[in-house]
N, C-alpha and C positions, 0 to 999 in steps of 0.2 A: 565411479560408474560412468559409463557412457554411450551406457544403452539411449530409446529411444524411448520416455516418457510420455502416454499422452494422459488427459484429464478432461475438463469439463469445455476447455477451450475447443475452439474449429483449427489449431496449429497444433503442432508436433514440436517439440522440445529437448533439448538433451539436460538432465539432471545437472552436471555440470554446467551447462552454458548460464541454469536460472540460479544456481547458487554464486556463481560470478555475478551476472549483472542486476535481478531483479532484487528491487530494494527492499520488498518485503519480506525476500526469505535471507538477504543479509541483515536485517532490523533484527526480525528473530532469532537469526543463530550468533547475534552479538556482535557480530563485524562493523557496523555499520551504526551512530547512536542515531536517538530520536531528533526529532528537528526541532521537540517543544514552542514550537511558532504559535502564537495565538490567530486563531479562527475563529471564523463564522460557520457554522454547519448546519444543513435546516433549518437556520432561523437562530438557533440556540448560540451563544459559546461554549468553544469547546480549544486542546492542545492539537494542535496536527504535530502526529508522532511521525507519518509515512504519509509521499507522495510518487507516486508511481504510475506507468504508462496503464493503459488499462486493455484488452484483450479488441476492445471496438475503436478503437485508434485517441481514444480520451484519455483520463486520467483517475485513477481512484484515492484515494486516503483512508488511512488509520488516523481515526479521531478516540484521543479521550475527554470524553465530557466529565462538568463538575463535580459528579458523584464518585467519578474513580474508574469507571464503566470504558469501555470499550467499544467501537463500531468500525466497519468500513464503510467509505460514503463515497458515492460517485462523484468525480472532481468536480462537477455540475454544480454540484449541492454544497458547496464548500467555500466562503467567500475570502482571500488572500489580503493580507495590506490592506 
């Protein structure tokens, strides 16, 4: 495809260009593995699966916490090393 995708974001996208470069929808369609890094998230630990640019010129993550569970957390929220 190469139409012109928009969504919740204030940019325009082409389908193709985010299945190339953004690493959250290569995480999910398997291209790409998890980065299982140990973090800090909220306070809590947690795996960062996915680190990613974020739409406000930051950064977001896929965290899984100890239970199994899943979230996305603004990179803000996230403590590295």
């Amino acid at each position: 495809m190469t139409g012109v995708q928009t969504c919740a974001l204030p940019i325009s996208t082409t389908i193709g260009a985010e299945r190339a470069s953004n690493p959250f929808v290569r995480y999910f369609r398997g291209e790409d593995a998890a980065l299982d890094e140990p973090v800090t998230a909220w306070g809590e630990p947690a795996t960062l699966l996915v680190w990613g640019p974020d739409y406000d010129g930051g950064h977001k993550a896929l965290v899984r916490w100890a239970d199994g569970s899943e979230d996305v957390v603004g990179g803000s929220k996230v403590e590295r090393g």
